[in-house]
LUMKOLNU-103768 format. One record per residue (C-alpha): x, y, z; residue number from 1. Coordinates in steps of 0.2 Angstrom, whole numbers, plus 5000, padded with zeros to 4 digits. Layout:
! LUMKOLNU-103768
<marpa><u>X</u><v>Y</v><w>Z</w><k>NUM</k></marpa>
...
END
This chain:
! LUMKOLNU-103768
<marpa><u>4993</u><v>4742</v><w>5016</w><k>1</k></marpa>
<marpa><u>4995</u><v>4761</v><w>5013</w><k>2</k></marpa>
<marpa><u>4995</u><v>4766</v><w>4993</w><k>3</k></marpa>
<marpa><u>5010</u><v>4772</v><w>4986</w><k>4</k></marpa>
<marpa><u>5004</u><v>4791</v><w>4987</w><k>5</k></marpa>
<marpa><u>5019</u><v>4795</v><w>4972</w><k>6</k></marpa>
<marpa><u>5014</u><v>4782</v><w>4959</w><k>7</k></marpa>
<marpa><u>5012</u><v>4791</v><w>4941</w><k>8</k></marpa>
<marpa><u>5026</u><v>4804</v><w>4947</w><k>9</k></marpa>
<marpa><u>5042</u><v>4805</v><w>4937</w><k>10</k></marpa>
<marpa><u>5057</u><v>4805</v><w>4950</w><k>11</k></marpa>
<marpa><u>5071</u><v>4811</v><w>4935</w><k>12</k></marpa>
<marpa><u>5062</u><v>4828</v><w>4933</w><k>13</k></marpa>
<marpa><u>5057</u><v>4831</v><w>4950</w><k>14</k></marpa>
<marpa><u>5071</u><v>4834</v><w>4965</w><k>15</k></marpa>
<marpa><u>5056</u><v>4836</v><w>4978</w><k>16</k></marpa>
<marpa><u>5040</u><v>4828</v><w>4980</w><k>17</k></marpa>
<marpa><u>5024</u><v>4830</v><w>4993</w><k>18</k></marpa>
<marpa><u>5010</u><v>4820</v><w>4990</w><k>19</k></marpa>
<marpa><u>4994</u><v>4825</v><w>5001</w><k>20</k></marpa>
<marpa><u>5004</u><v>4832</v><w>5016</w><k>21</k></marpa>
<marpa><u>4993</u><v>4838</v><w>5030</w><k>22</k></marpa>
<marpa><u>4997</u><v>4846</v><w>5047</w><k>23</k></marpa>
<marpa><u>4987</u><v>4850</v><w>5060</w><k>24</k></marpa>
<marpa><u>4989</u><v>4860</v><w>5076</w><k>25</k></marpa>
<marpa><u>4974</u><v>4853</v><w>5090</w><k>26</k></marpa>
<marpa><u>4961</u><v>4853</v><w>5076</w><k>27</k></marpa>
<marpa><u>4969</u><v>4868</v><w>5066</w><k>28</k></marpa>
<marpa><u>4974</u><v>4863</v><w>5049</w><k>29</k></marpa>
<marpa><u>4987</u><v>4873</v><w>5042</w><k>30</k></marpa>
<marpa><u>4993</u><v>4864</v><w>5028</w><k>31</k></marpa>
<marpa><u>4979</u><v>4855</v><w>5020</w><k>32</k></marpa>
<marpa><u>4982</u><v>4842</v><w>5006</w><k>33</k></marpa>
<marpa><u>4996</u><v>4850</v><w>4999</w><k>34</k></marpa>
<marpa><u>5006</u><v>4841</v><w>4983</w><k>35</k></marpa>
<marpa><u>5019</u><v>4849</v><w>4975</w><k>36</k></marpa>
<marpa><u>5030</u><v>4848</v><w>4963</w><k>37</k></marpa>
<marpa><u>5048</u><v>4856</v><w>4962</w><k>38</k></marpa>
<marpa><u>5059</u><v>4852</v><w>4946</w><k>39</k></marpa>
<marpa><u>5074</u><v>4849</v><w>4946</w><k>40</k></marpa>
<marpa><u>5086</u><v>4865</v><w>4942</w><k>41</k></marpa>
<marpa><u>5071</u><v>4876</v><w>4941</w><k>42</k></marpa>
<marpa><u>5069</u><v>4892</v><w>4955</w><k>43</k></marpa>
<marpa><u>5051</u><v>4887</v><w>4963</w><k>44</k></marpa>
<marpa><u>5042</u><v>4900</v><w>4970</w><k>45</k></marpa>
<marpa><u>5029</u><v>4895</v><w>4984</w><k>46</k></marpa>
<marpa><u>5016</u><v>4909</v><w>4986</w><k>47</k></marpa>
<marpa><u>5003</u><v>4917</v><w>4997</w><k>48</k></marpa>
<marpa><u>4992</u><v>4928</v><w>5008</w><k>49</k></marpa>
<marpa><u>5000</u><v>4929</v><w>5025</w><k>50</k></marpa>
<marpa><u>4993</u><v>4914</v><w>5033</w><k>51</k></marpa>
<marpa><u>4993</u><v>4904</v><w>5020</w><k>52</k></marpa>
<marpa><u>5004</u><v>4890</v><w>5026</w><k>53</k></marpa>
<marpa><u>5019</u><v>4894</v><w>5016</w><k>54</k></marpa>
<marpa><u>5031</u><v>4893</v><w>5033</w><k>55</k></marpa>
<marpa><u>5024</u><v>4879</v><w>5040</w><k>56</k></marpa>
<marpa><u>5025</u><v>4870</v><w>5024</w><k>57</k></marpa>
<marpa><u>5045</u><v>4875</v><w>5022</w><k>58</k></marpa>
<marpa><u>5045</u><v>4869</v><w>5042</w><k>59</k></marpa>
<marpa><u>5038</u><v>4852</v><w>5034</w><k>60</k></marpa>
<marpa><u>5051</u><v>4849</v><w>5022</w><k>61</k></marpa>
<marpa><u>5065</u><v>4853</v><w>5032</w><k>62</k></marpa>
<marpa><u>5058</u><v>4843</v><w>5046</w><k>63</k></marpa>
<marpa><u>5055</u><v>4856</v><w>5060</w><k>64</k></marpa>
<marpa><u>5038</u><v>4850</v><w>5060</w><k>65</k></marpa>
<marpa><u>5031</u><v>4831</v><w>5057</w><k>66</k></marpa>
<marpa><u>5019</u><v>4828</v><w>5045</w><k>67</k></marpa>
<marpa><u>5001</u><v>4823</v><w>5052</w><k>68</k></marpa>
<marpa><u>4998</u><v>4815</v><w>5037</w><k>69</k></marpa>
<marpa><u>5005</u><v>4813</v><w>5019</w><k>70</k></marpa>
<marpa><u>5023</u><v>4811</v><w>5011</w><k>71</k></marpa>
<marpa><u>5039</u><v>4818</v><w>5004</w><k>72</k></marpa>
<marpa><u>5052</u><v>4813</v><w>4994</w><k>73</k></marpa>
<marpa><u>5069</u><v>4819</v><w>4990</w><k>74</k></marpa>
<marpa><u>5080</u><v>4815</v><w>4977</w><k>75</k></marpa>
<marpa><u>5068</u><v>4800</v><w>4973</w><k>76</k></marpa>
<marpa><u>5068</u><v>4793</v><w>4991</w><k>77</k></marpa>
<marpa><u>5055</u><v>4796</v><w>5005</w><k>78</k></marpa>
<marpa><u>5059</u><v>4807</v><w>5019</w><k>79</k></marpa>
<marpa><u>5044</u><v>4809</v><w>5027</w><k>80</k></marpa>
<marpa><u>5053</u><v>4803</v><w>5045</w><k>81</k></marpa>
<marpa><u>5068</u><v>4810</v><w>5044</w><k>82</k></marpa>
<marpa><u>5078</u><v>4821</v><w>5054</w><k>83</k></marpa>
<marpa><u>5083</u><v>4840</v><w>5049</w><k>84</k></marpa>
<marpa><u>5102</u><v>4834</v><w>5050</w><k>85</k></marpa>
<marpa><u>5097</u><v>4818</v><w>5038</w><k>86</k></marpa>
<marpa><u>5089</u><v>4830</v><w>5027</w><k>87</k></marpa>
<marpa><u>5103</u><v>4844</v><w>5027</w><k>88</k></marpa>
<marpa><u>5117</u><v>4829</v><w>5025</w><k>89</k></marpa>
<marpa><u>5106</u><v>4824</v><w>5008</w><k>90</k></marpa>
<marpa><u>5107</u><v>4839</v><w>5002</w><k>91</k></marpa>
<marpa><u>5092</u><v>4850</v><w>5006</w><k>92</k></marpa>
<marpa><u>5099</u><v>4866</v><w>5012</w><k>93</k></marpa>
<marpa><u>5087</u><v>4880</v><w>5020</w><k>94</k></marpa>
<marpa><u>5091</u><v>4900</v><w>5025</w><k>95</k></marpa>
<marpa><u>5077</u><v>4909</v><w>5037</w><k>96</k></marpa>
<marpa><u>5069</u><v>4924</v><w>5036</w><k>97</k></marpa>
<marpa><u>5081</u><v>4932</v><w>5047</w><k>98</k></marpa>
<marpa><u>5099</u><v>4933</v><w>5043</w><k>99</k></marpa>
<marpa><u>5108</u><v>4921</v><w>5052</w><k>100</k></marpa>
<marpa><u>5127</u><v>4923</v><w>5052</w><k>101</k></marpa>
<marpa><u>5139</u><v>4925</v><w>5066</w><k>102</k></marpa>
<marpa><u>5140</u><v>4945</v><w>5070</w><k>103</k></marpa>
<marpa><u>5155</u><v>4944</v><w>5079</w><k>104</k></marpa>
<marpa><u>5163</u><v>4935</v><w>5066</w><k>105</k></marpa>
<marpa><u>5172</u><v>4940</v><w>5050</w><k>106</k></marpa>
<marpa><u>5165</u><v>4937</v><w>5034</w><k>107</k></marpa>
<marpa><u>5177</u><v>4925</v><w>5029</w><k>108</k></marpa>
<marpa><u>5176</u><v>4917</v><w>5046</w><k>109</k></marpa>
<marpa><u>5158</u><v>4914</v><w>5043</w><k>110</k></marpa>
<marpa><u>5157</u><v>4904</v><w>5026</w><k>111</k></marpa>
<marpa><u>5172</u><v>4893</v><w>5036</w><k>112</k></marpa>
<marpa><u>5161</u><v>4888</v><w>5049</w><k>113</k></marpa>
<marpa><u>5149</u><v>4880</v><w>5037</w><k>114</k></marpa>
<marpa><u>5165</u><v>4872</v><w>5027</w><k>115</k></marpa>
<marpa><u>5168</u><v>4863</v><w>5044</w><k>116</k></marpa>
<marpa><u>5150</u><v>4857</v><w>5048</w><k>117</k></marpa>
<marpa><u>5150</u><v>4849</v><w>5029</w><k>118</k></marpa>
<marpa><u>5167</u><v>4840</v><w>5033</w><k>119</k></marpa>
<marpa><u>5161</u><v>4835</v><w>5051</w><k>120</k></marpa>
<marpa><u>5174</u><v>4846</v><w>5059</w><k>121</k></marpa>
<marpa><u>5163</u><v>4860</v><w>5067</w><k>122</k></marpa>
<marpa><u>5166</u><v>4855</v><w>5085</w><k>123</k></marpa>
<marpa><u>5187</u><v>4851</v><w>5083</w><k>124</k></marpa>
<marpa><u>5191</u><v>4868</v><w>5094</w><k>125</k></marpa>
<marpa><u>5208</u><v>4858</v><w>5098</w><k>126</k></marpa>
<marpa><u>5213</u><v>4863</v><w>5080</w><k>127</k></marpa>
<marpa><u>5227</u><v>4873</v><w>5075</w><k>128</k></marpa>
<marpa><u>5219</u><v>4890</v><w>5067</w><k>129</k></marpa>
<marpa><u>5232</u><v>4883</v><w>5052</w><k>130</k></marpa>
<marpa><u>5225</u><v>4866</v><w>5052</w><k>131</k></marpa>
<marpa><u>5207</u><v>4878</v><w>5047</w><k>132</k></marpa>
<marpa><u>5217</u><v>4890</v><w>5033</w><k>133</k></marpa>
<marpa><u>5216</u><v>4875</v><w>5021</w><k>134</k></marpa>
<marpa><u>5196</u><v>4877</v><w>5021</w><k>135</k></marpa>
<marpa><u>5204</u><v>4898</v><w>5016</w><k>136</k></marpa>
<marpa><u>5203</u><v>4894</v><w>4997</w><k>137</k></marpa>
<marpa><u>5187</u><v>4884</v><w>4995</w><k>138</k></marpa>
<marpa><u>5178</u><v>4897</v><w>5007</w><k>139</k></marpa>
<marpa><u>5185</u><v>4914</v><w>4997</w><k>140</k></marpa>
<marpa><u>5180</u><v>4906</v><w>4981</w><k>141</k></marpa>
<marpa><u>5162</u><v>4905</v><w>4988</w><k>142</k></marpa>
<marpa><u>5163</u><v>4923</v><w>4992</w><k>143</k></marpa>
<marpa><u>5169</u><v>4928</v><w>4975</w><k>144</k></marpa>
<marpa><u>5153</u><v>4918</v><w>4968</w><k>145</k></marpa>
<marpa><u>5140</u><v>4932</v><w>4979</w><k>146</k></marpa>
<marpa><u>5152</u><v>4947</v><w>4977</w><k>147</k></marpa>
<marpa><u>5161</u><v>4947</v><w>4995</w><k>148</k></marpa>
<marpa><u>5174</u><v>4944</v><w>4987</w><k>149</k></marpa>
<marpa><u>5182</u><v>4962</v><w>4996</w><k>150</k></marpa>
<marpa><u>5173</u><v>4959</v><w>5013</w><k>151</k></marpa>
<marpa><u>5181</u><v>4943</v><w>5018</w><k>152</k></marpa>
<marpa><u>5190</u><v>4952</v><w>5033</w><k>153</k></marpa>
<marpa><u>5175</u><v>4962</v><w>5040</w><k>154</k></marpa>
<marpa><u>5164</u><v>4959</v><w>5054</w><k>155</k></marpa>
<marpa><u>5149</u><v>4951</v><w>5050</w><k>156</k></marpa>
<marpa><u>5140</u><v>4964</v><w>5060</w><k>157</k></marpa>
<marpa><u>5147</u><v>4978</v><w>5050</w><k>158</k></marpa>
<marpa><u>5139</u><v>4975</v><w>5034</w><k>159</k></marpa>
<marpa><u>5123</u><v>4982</v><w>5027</w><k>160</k></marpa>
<marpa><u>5108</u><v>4969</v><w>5026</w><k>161</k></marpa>
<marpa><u>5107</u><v>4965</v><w>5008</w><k>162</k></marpa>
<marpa><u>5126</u><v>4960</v><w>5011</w><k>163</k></marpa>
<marpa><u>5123</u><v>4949</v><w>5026</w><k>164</k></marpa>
<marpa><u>5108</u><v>4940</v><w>5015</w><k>165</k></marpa>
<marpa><u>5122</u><v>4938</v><w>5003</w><k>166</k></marpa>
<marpa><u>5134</u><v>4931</v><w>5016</w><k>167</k></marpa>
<marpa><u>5118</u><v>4918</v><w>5022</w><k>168</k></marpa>
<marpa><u>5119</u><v>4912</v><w>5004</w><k>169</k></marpa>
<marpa><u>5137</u><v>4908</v><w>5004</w><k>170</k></marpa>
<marpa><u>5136</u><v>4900</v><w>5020</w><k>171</k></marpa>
<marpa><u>5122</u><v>4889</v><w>5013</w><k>172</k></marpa>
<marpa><u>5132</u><v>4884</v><w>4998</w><k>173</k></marpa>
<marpa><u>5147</u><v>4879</v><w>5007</w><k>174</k></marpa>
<marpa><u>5133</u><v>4865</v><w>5012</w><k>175</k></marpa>
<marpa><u>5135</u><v>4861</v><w>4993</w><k>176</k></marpa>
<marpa><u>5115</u><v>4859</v><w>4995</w><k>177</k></marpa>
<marpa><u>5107</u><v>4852</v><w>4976</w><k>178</k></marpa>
<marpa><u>5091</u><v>4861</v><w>4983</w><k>179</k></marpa>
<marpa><u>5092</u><v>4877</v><w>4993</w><k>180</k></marpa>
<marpa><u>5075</u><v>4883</v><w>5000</w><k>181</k></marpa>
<marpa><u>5077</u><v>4900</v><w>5005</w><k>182</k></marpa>
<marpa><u>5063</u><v>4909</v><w>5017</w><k>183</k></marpa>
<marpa><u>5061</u><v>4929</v><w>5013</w><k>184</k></marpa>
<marpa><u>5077</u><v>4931</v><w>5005</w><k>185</k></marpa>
<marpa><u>5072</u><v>4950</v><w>5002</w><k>186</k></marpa>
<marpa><u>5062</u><v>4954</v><w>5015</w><k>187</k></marpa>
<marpa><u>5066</u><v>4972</v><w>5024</w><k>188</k></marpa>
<marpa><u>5077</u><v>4974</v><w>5009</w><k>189</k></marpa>
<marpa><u>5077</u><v>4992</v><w>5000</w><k>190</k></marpa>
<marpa><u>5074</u><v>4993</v><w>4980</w><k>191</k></marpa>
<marpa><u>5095</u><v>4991</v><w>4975</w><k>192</k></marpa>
<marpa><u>5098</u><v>4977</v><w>4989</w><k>193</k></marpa>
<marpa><u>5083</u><v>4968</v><w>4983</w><k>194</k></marpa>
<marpa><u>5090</u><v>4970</v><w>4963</w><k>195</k></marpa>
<marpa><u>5104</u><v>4963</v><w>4970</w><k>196</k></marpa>
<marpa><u>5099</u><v>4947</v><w>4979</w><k>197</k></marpa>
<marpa><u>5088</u><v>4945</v><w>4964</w><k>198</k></marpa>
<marpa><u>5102</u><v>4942</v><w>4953</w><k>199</k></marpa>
<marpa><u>5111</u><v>4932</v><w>4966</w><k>200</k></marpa>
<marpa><u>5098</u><v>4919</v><w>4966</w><k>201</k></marpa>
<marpa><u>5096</u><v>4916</v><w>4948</w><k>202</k></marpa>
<marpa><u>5115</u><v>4914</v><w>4947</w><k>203</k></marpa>
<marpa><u>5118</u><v>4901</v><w>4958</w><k>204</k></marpa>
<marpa><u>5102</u><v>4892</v><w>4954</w><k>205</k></marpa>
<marpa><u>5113</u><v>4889</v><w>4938</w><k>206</k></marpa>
<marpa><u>5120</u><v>4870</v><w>4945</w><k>207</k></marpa>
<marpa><u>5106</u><v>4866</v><w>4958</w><k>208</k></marpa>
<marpa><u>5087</u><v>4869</v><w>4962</w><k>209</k></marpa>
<marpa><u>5078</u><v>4881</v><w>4972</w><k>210</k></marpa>
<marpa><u>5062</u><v>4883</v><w>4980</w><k>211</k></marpa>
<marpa><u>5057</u><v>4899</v><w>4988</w><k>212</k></marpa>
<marpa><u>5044</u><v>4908</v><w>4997</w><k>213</k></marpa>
<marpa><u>5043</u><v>4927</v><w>4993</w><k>214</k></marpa>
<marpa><u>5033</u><v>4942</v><w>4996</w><k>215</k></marpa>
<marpa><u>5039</u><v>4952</v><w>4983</w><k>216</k></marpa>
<marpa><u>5030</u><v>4949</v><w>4967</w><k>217</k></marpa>
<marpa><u>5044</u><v>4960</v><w>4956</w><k>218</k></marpa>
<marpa><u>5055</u><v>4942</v><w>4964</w><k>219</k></marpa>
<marpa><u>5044</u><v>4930</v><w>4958</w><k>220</k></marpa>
<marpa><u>5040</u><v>4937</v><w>4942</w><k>221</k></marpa>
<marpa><u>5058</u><v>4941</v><w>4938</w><k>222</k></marpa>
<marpa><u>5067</u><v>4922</v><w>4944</w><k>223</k></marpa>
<marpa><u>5053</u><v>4911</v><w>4944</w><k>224</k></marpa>
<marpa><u>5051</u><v>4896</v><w>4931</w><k>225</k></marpa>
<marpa><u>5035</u><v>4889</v><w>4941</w><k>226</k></marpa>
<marpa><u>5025</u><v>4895</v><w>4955</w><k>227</k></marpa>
<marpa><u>5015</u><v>4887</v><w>4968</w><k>228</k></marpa>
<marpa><u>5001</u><v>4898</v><w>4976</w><k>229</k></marpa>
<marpa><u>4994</u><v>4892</v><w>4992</w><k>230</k></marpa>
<marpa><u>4979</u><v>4900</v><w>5002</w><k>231</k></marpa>
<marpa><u>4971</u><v>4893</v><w>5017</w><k>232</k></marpa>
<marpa><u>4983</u><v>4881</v><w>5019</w><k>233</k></marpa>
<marpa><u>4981</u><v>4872</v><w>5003</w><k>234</k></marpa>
<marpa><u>4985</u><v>4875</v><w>4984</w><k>235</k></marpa>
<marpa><u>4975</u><v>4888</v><w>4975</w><k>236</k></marpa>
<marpa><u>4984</u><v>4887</v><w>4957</w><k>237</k></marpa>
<marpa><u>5001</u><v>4883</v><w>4950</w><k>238</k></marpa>
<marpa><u>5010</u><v>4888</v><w>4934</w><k>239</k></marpa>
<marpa><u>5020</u><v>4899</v><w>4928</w><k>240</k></marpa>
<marpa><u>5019</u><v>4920</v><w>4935</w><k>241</k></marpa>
<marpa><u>5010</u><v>4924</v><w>4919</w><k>242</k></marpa>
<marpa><u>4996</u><v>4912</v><w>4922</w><k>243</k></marpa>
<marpa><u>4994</u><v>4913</v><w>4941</w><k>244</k></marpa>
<marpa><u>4992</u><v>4934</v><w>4940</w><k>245</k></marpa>
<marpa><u>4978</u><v>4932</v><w>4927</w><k>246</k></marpa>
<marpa><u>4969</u><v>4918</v><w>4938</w><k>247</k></marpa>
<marpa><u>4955</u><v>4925</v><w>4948</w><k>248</k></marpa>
<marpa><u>4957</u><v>4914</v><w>4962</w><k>249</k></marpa>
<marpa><u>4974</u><v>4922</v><w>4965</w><k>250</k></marpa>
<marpa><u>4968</u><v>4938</v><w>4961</w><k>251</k></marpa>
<marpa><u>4957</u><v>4937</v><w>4975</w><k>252</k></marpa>
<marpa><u>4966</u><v>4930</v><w>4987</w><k>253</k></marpa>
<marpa><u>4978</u><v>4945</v><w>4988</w><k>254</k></marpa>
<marpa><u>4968</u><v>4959</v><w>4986</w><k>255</k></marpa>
<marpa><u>4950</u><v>4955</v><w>4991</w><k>256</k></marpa>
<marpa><u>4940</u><v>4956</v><w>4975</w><k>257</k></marpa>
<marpa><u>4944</u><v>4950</v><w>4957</w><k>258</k></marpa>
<marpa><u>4945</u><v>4967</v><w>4952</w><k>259</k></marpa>
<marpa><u>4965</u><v>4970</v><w>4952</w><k>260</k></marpa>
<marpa><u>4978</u><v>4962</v><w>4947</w><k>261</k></marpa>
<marpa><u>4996</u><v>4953</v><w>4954</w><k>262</k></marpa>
<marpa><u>5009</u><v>4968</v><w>4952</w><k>263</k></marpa>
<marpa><u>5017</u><v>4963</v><w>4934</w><k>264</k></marpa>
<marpa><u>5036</u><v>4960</v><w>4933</w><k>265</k></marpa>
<marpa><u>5041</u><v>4976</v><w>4928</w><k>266</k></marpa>
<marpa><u>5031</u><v>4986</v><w>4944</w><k>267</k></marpa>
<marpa><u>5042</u><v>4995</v><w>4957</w><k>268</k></marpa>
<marpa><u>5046</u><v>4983</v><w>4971</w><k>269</k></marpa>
END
């Protein structure tokens, strides 16, 4: 009989759980014994070197990819063979790299369509465009919480990029997720759009959790409560931003030698 991999772990602190999760791609390991830890209402940053194992490992939790060996738990109960929608419906909520919004829809629009996946009526097109103006309140409401508040009429495709990452994470909220994992939420963004989304995150990590991987070290250093760095596929160090800079390990992971040092939260992004 297989061991209990999450014996010792306390499941009131923790929302997410892996305990030894492998994957393997025809002999390649990208994610190699990896057990983490994400605490409940705390912004968790997942860190690395490009080819780390950081995607793949997001890809896991979410359920693009299966496991070859190991297990995850959510909210106290295992997950490890579930499907994305299982996972999304529990309340495990991820954005991608790219923005994903509808262009050609309006802001407002937008944030609508992800009320009516969460109530089970995304596929109702019979309905009355007033049946859908009673999801108008709850969706502008959203929009007030990532400052769209005055965009809620404009095309999707017409606004800058820090605006449409904003928009992403409105539409991931009407999900009501208790733990959002959000893939680049900066990336390609200039210095104010990244100040921005910065701010964005630590707000409405207020009532939920959040685990992230991130490129930008101003990001991690400025939101993160704990941070997990991986390298190789498996975990190098963990600990809070001050602790995993100064480690050597880390250090040399990034930059080659142990010569340097991780940028420190106040360095230009």
């Amino acid at each position: 009989m297989r061991a209990n991999l999450f014996d010792g772990m306390d499941d009131n602190n923790y929302i997410l759980e892996t305990a030894s999760l492998v994957k393997e791609f025809k002999g390649f390991v990208a994610v190699n014994g990896v057990s983490l830890r994400v605490r409940r209402g705390h912004i968790h940053a997942l860190i690395g070197p490009n080819g780390a194992g950081k995607t793949t490992c997001f890809n896991l939790l979410t359920k693009f990819l299966e496991p070859t060996s190991g297990s995850i738990r959510f909210k106290g109960a295992d997950i490890t063979r579930a499907r994305p929608a299982q996972i999304a419906r529990r309340g495990m909520v991820r954005s991608f790299q790219i923005s994903a919004v509808f262009p050609h829809l309006t802001v407002l629009e937008n944030v609508r369509v992800a009320l009516q996946r969460r109530l089970g009526t995304s596929f109702h097109f019979w309905r009355s465009q007033k049946s859908l103006e009673v999801l108008d309140q709850r969706a502008r409401m959203l929009l007030a919480e990532v400052g769209l508040e005055q965009c809620a009429g404009m095309a999707a495709v017409d606004m800058p990029y820090g605006s449409k990452r904003a928009l992403e994470i409105a539409t991931t909220l009407a999900l009501e997720p208790e733990l959002m994992l959000l893939d680049e939420p900066t990336q390609g963004m200039g210095h104010e759009d990244v100040e921005r989304v910065m701010q964005l995150i630590k707000k409405v990590s207020a009532d939920r959790s959040v685990l992230m991987v991130e490129h930008n070290m101003k990001v991690v250093a400025g939101i993160s409560d704990a941070i997990t760095v991986l390298a190789r596929g498996a975990v190098l160090a963990e600990g809070s931003y001050a602790e995993v800079s100064r480690n050597p390990e880390v250090v040399e992971a990034y930059m080659g030698s142990t010569d340097g040092e991780l940028a420190s939260p106040g360095a230009a992004a």
